[in-house]
C-alpha positions, 0 to 999 in steps of 0.5 A: 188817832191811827195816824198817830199809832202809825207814827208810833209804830214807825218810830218804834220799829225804828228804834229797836231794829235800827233800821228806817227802811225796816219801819217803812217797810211795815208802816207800808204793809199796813198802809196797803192792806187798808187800802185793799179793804173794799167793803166793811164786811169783808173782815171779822168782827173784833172779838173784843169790841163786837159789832160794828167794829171790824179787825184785820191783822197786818204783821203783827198789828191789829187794825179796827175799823168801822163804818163810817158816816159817808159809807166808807171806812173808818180807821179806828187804831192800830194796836200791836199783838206781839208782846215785847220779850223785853218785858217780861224779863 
């Protein structure tokens, strides 16, 4: 599922700012700050979801994770916070 959200996020970033490395960029950002997270406490709990799920906020993009069964992480979705100006007009 996040891989999906990820490819999602590329290809939209993408289309809007007509620009591939604008799109790695981001995919990128995220991709690294997953990486860096080290243990599953070391981020707030997702205030909408509760315990056990984890969030992180990369650019403008939330990352929920929880723990998972071989005690590693568990990268759940990839939700963008930003609101599209475009659609409130």
């Amino acid at each position: 599922m996040a891989d999906q959200d990820l490819t999602d996020i590329f290809e939209n970033i993408k289309r809007y700012t007509k620009s591939e490395r604008s799109a790695q960029n981001v995919v990128r950002d995220i991709i690294t700050t997953v990486k860096e997270i080290k243990y599953i406490n070391q981020y707030q709990v997702d205030e909408f979801l509760g315990e056990p799920y984890r969030r992180i906020i990369v650019r403008d993009y939330k990352v929920v994770y929880k723990k998972s069964l071989n005690n590693g992480i568990q990268i759940l979705s990839i939700i963008p916070t930003r609101k599209n100006p475009r659609s409130t007009l």
